[in-house]
C-alpha angles and dihedrals in degrees: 000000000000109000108184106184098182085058105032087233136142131182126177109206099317096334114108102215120207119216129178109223109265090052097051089045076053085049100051092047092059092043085047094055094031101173105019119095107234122213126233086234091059093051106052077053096052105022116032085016095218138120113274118260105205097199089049123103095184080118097051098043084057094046096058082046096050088040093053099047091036094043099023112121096002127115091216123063117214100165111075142183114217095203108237092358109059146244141342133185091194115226 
């Protein structure tokens, strides 16, 4: 996985991936945090800076998007859902 941020680019393998904005700032918080599984809570805060809903599923609605362009048609997943906790782009 190829993040370019001064193109707002991605590319997995030789796949170009296009994201709206919302979901490549999604993106680059995850890279940014490779490893780590993110809460939802963490990223209302970082990535759509504004105070958690708990009753909305906006997150979660990104997430299956950027999963699908990002894991769609490999063998190998990267993008992960840590059930109750969070996220994880796995290194």
């Amino acid at each position: 996985l190829v993040i370019d941020n001064e193109r707002h680019t991605v590319r997995r393998g030789d796949r170009d991936i296009t994201l709206t904005a919302r979901e490549f700032a999604l993106l680059v918080y995850l890279a940014s945090n490779a490893g780590r599984v993110v809460s939802r809570a963490e990223l209302m805060e970082h990535v759509w800076d504004d105070n958690p809903d708990k009753y909305s599923n906006i997150i979660d609605v990104y997430a299956s998007r950027l999963r699908r362009k990002i894991d769609e048609g490999e063998p190998v997943s990267l993008f992960a859902t840590v059930r109750g906790v969070g996220f994880v782009l796995r290194a």
